[in-house]
C-alpha positions as MATLAB code, in Angstrom:
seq = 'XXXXXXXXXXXXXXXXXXXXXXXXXXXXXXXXXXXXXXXXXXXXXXXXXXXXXXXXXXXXXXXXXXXXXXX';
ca = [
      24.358   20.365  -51.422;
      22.201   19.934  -48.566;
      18.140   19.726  -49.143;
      17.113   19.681  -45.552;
      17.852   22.907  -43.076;
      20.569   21.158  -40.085;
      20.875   23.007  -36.756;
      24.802   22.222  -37.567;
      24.430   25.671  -39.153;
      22.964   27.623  -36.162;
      24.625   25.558  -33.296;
      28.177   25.751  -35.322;
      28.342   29.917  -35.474;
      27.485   29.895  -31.800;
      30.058   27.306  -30.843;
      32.461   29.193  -32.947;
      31.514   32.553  -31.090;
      31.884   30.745  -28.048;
      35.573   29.194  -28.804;
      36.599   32.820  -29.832;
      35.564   34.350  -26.600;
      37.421   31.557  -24.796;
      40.321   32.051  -26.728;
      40.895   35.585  -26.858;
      39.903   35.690  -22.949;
      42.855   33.288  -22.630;
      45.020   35.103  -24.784;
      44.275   38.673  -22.846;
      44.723   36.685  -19.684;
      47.993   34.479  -20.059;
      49.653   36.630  -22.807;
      50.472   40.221  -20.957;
      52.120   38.663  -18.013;
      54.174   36.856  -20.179;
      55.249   40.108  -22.642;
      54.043   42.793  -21.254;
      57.301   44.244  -20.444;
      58.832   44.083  -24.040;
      59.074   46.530  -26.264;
      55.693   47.393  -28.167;
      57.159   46.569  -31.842;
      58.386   43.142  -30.105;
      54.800   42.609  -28.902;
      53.104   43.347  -32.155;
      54.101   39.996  -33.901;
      53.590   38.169  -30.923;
      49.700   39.724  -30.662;
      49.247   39.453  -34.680;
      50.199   35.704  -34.861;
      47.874   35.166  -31.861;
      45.241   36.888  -33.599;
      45.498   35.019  -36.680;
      46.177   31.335  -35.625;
      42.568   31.289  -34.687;
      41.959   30.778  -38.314;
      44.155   27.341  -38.869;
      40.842   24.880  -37.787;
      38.721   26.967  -39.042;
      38.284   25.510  -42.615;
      37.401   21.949  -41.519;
      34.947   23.495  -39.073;
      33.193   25.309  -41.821;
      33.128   21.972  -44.032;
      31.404   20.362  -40.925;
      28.849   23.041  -40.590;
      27.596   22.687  -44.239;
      28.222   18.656  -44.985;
      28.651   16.931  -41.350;
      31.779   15.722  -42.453;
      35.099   17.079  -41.093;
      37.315   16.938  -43.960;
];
């Protein structure tokens, strides 16, 4: 448990907003081209993977914000 306050804390949730506007700009940018022209039900796992693969680096970012370490 930290004792000190860190700016890991502060500068971590705005490089975390920041990396989520990049990547759903990205994914509303390179994605429709691609499968826009299936079917809506075929898009729908296609959009809901996207939308939750955001979430696979997020642990190890959280550890760094509160310990400095990344694992």
């Amino acid at each position: 448990m930290r004792e000190q306050p860190t700016l890991r804390i502060p500068l971590g949730i705005l490089a975390l907003l920041a990396a989520l506007l990049a990547y759903a700009a990205a994914v509303a940018i390179l994605v429709p081209p691609l499968i826009g022209h299936w079917p809506a039900l075929a898009q729908t796992p296609v959009y809901v993977l996207l939308g939750v693969i955001w979430l696979l680096p997020l642990r190890r970012f959280l550890i760094w914000m509160e310990t400095g370490r990344w694992g």
